[in-house]
N, C-alpha and C positions, 0 to 999 in steps of 0.2 A: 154707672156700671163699674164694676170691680176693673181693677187694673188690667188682672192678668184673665181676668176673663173676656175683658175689649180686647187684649193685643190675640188671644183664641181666637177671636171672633174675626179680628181683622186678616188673620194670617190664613185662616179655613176660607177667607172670602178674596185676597189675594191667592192664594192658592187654584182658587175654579176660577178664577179669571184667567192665570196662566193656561190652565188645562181650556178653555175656552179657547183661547189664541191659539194654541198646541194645535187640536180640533179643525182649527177654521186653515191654520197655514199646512195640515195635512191633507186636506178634503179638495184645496185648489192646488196641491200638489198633484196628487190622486187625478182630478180635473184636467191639470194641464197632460199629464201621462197619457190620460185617454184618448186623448187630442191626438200627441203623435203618429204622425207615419208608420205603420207596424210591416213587416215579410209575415207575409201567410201563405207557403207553398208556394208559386211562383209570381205570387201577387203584391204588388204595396200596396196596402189599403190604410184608410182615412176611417174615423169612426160611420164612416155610413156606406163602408164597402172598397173595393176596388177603384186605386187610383193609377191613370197614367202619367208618368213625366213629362210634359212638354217645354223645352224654354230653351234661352240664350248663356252662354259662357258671359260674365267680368270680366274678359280676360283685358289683362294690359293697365288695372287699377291699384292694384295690393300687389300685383304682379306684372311690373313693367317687361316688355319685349321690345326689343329695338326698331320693330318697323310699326309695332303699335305707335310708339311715339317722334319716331323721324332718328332718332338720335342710337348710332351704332353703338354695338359692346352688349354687356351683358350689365341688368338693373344695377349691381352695387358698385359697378366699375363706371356706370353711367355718373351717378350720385356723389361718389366720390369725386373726381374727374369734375364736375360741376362746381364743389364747395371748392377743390385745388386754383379755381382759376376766376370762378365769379364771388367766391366767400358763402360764408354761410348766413348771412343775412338775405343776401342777395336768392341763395338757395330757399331758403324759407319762404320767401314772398312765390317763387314759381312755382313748389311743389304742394303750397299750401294750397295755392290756387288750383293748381293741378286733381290733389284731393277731391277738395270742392264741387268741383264740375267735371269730371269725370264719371261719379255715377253720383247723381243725386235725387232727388224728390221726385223731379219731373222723367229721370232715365227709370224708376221702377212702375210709376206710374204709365208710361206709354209701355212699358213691356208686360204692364195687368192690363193694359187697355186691347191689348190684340189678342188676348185667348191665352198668352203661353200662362204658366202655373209652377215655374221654378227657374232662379237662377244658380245656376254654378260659381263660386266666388274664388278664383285660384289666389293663393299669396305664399309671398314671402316671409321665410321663419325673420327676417332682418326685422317687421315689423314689431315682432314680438320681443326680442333678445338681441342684447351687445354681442357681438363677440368676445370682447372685451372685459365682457361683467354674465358669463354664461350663469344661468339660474336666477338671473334677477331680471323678471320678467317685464318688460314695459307696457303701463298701464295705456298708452297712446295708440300703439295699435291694437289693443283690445277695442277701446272705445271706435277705431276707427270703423274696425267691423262692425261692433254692436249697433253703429249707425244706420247702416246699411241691412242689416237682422231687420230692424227696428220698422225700415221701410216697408219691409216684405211681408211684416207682420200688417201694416198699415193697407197693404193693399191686397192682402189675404191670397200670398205665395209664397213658397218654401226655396230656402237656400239650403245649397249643399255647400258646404264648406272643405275647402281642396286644399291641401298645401303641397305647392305646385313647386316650391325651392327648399328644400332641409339641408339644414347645416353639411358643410360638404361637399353639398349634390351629387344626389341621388341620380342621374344620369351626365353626359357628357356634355348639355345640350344647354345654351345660354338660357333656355326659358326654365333650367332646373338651378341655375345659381353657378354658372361652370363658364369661367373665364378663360381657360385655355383646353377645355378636355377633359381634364380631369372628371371622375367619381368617386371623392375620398369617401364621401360617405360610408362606404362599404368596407375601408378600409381603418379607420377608427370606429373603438365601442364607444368613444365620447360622443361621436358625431348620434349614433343610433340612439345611445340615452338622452341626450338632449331633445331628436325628437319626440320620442317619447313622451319626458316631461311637457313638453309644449304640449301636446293633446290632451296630459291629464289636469293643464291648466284649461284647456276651449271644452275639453268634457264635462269639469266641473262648472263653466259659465255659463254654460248650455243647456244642463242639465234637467230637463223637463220642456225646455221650450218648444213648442209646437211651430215654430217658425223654420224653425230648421227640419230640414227633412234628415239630413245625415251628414257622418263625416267622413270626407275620403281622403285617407291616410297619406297616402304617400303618389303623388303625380309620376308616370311614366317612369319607373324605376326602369334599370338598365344593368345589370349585374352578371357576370359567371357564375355566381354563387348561388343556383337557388337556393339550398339548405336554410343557408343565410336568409334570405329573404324571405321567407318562410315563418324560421327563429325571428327575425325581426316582426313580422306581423301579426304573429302569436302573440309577444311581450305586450307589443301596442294593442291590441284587444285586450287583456288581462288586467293592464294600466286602466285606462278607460274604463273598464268595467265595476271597479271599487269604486266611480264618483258620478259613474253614468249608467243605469243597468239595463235603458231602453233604445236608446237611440238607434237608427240603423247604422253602420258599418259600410263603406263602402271602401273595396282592394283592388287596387289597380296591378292586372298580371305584369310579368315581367318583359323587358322588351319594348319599350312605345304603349303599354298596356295591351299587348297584342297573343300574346302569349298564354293562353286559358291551360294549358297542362301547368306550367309551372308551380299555379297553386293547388299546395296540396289540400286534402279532402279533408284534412281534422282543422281547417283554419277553419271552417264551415259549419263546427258542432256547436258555435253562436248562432243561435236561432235568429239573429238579425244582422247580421253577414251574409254578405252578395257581391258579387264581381263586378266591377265597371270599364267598360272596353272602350276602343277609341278603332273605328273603323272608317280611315279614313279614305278613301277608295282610289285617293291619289298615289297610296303605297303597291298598287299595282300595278304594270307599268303598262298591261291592255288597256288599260281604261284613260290612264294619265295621259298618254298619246292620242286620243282619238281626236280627230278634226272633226267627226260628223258624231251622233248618237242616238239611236239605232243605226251600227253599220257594222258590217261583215269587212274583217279584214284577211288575205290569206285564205278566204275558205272558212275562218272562223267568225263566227256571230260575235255583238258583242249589244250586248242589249239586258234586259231586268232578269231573265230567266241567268243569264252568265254572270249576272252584277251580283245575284243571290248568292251564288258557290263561292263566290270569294270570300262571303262569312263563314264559309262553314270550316270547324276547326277554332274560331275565334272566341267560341262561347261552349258548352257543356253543359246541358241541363239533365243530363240524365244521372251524371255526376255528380253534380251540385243541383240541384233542381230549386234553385231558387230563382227569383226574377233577372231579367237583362236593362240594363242600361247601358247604350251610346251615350255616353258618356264628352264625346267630341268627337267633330267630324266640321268638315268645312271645303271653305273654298276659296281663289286668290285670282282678286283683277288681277295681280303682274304676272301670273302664272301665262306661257305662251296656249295655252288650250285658251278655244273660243271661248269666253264667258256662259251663252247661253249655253254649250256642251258639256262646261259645267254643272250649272242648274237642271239642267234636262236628266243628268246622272245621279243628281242628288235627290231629284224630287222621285225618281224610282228608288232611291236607295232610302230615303223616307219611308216609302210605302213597303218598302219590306219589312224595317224597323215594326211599323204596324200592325201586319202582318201577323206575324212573329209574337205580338203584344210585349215588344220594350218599350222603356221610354228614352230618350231621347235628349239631348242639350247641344246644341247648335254648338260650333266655334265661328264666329264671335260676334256681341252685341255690337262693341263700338270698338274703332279704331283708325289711324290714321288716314289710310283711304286705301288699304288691302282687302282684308278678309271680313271685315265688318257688316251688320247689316245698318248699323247708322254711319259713316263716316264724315272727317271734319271741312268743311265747306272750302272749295282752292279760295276762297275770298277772305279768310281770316286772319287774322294776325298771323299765328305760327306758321301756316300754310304760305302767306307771302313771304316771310321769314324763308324757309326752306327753298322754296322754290324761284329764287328772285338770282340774279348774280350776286357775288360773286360763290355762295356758296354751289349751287345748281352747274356753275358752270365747271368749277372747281372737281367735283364729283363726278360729272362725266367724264372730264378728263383722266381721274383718277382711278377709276372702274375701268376705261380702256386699258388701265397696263394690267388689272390682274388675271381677265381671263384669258389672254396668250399666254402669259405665264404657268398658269395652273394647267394649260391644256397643253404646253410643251413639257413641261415636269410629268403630267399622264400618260403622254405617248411614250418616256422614255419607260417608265416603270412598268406598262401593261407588256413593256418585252419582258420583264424579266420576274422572278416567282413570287416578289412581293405579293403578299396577299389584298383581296381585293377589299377588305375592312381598313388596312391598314394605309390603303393609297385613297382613300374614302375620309378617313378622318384625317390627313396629311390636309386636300385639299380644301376639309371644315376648319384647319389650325390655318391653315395661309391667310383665308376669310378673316380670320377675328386678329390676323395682325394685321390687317389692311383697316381691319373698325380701328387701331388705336388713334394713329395720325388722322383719321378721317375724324372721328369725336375731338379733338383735340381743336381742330380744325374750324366746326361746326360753335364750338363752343367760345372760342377766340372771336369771332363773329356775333355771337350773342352777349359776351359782355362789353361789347361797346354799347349796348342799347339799353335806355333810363329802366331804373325797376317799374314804374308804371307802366311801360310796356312787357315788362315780364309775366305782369301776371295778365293784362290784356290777348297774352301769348296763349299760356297759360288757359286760361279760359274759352279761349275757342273750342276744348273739348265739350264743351256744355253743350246741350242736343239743342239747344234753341241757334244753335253756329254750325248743327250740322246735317247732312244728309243723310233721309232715308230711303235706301235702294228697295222701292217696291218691290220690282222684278222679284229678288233674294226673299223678300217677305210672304210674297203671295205663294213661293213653292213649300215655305213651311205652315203657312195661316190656311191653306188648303185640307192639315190635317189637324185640324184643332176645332171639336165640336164647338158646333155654332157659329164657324165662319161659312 
């Protein structure tokens, strides 16, 4: 054959091989698309109809809380504080382990095993970005999620992806990234463009995957500013949307996510934008109190019909008429309310959820032995760790001096006009300088002990070392067809 007629011939036949590939890598594009979780009027539906959300929060994984892991302060002051005193090698061996077995193969597997169909995955923007080197994103905790994506795909359930701490934080509150109080967030446009960018990096990684059900932007914001928050949620839709153009949206109101006026009605001209509330029934203070449930205090009832009006005001659908999700909601052995008075409140407040046709995501699968429905076994390494002298003893004594202190500083200010926000969060600052010395403390104890026991430590979060509180299980497995 002619020369330049073989290199025609080759180049027309490389050519429809690209368009071949072109073809095939549009069509499982296309594929995966259809897959998605889509809003249809007040519905999330799957390609074969109407879905509801059932399932368990991550919380205390990608997003450490100080009683999920025993250890006071807030995650990066934890973290830090840990490398200052046991070294960073030393660090590595406990949190790598920690990773590990904190959610793994067998923690997505027992949560497709009981009917639920979604977990919520909260984290920290630290995962993703230095402070230090903002905009150069780290590929370690991409991967770390993509792990866990990867699971949920494996056992055919969706994660909602939270980010539960942004740069700054986005509320007051240690599980928002906030070591003394503060919400800078809202006070630098660095802090707001930086989250941004992080989501048009998980939008673009995401981007078609049927695994995920959505992303929820920003956890329990807390602001004066709604305009601002608003303006900020706008931006992050818009961002998103040039690398993502299907995924669902989910926005957390303002306030604890409790607040449904705050957002306005044009953040909602995305056809896959929806609100995600967190109703947590403990924020009432009828209900918080009660020794018995069903019971009349006062003259007044307090039972499912009175549990219902506490949602209302929370959600808006005539508004926004798109789908509801509880989004979080839970419950606390240390809490002084009977346990079962718990359960008994929440399995009605389930069934309103229902009801209603939201979906739902419990607070929380696993944690140290609070609010979890797996908790870590008192027989395990970290568990005896914590609980043994002299730390155990150490802390009780050290808990007796703060609350006469906080409750004589209260008596003297409820004389006088201080406001009652302002002697509220006084009492939240005293708390977190009591965590310093206490972590300090905590951690001066733990580096006496070999790195094989750190990550023996370490690893007791792993669900084969912990317990599953039935009771807590069977009030949500009651509303999951087929149990």
């Amino acid at each position: 054959m002619e020369r330049r007629a073989f290199l025609r011939c080759a180049l027309a036949s490389s050519t429809a091989a690209a368009v071949a590939r072109l073809k095939t890598v549009q069509a499982l594009a296309e594929s995966r698309r259809q897959n998605l979780l889509q809003i249809k009027g007040r519905e999330i539906c799957d390609a074969n109809g109407p879905v509801r959300l059932r399932g368990l929060n991550l919380g205390g994984w990608m997003l450490i809380e100080d009683y999920m892991i025993g250890l006071p302060w807030t995650e990066w002051k934890i973290r830090a504080r840990f490398k200052e005193i046991l070294g960073e090698t030393r660090y590595q061996v406990f949190f790598d382990a920690f990773d590990r077995s904190y959610v793994a193969d067998a923690d997505i597997a027992f949560i497709a095993q009981q009917g639920f169909n979604v977990v919520r995955i909260p984290f920290n923007y630290r995962h993703f970005e230095d402070d230090l080197e903002p905009g150069s994103f780290l590929e370690s905790g991409f991967q770390q999620l993509d792990r866990v994506v990867q699971l949920c795909s494996k056992y055919r359930i969706w994660a909602i992806l939270d980010l539960h701490a942004a740069p700054g934080a986005q509320a007051r509150d240690q599980n928002a990234g906030s070591a003394y109080g503060e919400a800078y967030f809202w006070l630098y446009r660095d802090f707001m463009d930086r989250t941004i960018s992080l989501w048009a990096q998980l939008a673009r990684r995401y981007n078609g995957n049927p695994a995920v059900a959505a992303y929820n932007i920003l956890g329990e914001p807390v602001t004066a500013n709604v305009p601002q928050l608003n303006e900020f949620y706008a931006a992050a839709i818009r961002t998103m949307r040039k690398v993502d153009e299907h995924h669902i949206i989910m926005i957390d109101p303002n306030l604890w996510a409790k607040d449904i006026s705050s957002l306005h009605t044009q953040l909602f001209g995305d056809a896959q934008t929806m609100p995600a509330i967190h109703p947590y029934y403990q924020s009432v203070p009828a209900f918080d109190s009660l020794e018995h449930y069903p019971s009349t205090v006062n003259g007044i009832p307090n039972d499912r019909s009175s549990l219902a009006r506490t949602l209302d005001g929370t959600y808006d659908q005539q508004r926004i008429p798109r789908p509801v999700i509880a989004a979080e909601f839970g419950v606390w052995r240390s809490h002084p309310q009977p346990f079962p008075v718990q359960l008994a409140i929440t399995r009605d407040l389930v069934s309103i959820f229902e009801e209603r046709g939201w979906s739902w995501c419990m607070w929380c699968y696993k944690d140290l032995r609070d609010m979890g429905l797996v908790t870590v076994h008192a027989d395990t390494p970290w568990r005896r760790f914590l609980d043994a002298p002299p730390i155990a003893d150490f802390l009780a004594r050290y808990k007796a001096l703060e609350a006469p202190f906080t409750r004589s500083v209260n008596s003297l200010l409820e004389t006088t006009d201080v406001s009652r926000d302002t002697r509220e969060q006084w009492a939240r600052e005293v708390s977190r300088d009591f965590d310093v010395p206490e972590l300090d403390f905590i951690l001066r104890r733990l580096a006496e002990q070999p790195s094989t026991s750190l990550e023996a430590m370490a690893q007791s979060f792993q669900l084969s070392s912990c317990e599953v509180h039935e009771d807590q299980l069977s009030v949500l497995k009651a509303f999951i067809p087929g149990n």
